[in-house]
Rosetta silent file (secondary structure, phi, psi, omega in degrees, C-alpha in Angstrom):
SEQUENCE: XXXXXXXXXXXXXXXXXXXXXXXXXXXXXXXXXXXXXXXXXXXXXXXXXXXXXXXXXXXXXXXXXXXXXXXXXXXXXXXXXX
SCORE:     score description
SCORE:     0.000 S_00000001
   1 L     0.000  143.692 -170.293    0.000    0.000    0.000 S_00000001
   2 L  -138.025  160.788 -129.049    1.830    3.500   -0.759 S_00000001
   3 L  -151.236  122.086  141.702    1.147    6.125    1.028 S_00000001
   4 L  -130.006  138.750 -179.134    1.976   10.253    0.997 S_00000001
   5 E  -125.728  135.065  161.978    1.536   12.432    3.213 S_00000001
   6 E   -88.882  165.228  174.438    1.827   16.409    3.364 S_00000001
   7 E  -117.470 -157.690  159.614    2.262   18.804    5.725 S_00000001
   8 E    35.853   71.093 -179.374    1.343   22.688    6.280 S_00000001
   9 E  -116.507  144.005  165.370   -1.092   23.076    2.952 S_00000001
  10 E   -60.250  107.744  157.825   -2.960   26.123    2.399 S_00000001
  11 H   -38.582  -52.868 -159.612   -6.561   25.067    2.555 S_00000001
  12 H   -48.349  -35.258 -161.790   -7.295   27.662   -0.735 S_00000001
  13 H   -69.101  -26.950  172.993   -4.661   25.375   -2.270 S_00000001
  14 L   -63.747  133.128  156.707   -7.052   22.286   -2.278 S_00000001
  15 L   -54.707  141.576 -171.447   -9.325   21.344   -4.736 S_00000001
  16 H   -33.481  -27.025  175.805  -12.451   22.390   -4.505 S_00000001
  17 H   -75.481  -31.281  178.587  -14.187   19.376   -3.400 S_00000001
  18 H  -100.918  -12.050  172.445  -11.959   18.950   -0.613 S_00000001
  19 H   -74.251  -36.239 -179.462  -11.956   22.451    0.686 S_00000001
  20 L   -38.561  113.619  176.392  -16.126   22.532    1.532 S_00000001
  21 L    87.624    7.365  168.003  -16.524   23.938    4.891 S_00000001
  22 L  -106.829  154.784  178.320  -12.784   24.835    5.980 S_00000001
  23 L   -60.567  135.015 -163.181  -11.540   28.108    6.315 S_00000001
  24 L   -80.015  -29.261 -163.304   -9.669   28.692    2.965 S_00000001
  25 L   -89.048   -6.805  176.008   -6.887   31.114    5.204 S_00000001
  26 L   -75.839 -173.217  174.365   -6.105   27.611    7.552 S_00000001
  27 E  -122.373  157.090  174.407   -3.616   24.990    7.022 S_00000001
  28 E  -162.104  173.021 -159.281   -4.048   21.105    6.882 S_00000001
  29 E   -99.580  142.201 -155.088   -2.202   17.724    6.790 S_00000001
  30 E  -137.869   94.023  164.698   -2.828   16.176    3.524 S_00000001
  31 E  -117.684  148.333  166.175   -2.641   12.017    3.662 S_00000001
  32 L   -83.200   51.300 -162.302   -2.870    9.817    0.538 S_00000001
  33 L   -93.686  131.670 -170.178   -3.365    6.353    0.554 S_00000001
  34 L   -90.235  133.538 -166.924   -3.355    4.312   -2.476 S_00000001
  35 L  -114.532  126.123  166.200   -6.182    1.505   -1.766 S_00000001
  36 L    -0.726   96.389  126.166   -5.788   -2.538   -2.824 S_00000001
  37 L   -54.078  108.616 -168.898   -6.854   -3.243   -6.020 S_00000001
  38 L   -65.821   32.218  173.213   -8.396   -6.852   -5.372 S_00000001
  39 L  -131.071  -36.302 -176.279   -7.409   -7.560   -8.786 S_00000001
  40 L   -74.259   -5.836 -156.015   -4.026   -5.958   -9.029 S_00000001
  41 L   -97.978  -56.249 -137.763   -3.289   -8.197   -5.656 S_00000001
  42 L  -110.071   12.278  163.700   -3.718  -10.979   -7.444 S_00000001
  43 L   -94.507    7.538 -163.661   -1.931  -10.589  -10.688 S_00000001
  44 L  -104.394  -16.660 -163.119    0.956   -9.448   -8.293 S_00000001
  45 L   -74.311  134.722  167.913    0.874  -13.337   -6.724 S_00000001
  46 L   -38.659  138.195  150.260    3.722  -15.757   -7.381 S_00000001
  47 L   -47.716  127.805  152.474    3.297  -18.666   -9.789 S_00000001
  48 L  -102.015  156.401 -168.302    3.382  -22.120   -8.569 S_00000001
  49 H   -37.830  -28.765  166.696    5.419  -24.541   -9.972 S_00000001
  50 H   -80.762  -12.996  167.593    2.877  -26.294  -11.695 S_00000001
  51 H   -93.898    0.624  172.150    2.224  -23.290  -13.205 S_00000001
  52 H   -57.497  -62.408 -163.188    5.566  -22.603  -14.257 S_00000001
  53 H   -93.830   31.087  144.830    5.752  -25.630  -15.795 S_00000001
  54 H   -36.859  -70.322 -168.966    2.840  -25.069  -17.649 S_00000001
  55 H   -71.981  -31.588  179.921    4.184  -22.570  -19.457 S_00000001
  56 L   -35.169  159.550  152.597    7.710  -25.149  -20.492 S_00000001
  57 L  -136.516  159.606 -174.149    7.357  -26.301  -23.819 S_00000001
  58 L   -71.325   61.561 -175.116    8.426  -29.677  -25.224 S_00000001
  59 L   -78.885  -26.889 -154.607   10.808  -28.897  -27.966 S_00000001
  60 L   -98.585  138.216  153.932   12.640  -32.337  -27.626 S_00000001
  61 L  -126.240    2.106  151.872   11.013  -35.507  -27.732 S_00000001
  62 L  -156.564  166.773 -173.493   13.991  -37.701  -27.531 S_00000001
  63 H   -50.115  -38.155  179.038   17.645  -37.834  -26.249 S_00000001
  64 H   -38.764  -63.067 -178.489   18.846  -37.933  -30.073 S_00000001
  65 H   -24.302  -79.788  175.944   16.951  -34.660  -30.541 S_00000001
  66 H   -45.833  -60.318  171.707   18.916  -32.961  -27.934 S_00000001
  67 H   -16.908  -66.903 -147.127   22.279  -34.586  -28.755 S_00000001
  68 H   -88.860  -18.375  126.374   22.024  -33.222  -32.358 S_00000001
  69 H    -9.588  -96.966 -127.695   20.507  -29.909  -30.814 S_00000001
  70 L  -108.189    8.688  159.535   23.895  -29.110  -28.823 S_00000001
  71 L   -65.421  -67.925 -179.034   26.004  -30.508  -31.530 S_00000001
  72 L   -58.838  -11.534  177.105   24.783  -27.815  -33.966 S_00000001
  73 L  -101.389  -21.989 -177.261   25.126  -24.975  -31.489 S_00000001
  74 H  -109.442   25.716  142.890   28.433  -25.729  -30.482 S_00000001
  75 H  -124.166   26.079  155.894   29.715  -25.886  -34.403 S_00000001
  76 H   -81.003  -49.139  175.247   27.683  -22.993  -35.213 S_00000001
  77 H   -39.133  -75.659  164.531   29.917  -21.248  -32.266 S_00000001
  78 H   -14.475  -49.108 -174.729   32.896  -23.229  -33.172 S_00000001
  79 H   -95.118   -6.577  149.270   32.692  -21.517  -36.785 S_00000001
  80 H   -76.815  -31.410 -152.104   32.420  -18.371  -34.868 S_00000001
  81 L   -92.819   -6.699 -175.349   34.898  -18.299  -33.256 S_00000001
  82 L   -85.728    0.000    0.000   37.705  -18.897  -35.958 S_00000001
């Protein structure tokens, strides 16, 4: 929750809405509080691991796969590197 607060404000300096019925020549403490959004709470929550792995995708379907997967990256590198 975030929060500001001021101190010594010129009522006159307030918007109108918040000024009805104070002396315009006083001073006042000015707090802010930003309030929960029940929605924003809960797009803020950690994933759990199943849904993490949810998200994985399957590029491999067998050890061959991979093998020739890290073959080809390390002589595309290899031929960088010359």
């Amino acid at each position: 929750m975030n929060k500001v607060v001021k101190h010594h404000i010129p009522v006159g300096d307030l918007p109108e809405h918040l000024r009805e019925g104070l002396d315009p020549r006083a001073f006042a403490t000015v707090e802010v509080t930003v309030e929960a959004d029940a929605k924003a709470v809960d797009d803020e929550a950690p994933m759990t691991l199943d849904e993490i792995f949810a998200f994985r995708q399957n590029n491999f379907s067998s050890l061959e796969e991979i093998d020739a997967y890290v073959r080809s990256i390390r002589e595309e590198w290899s031929h960088r590197e010359r």
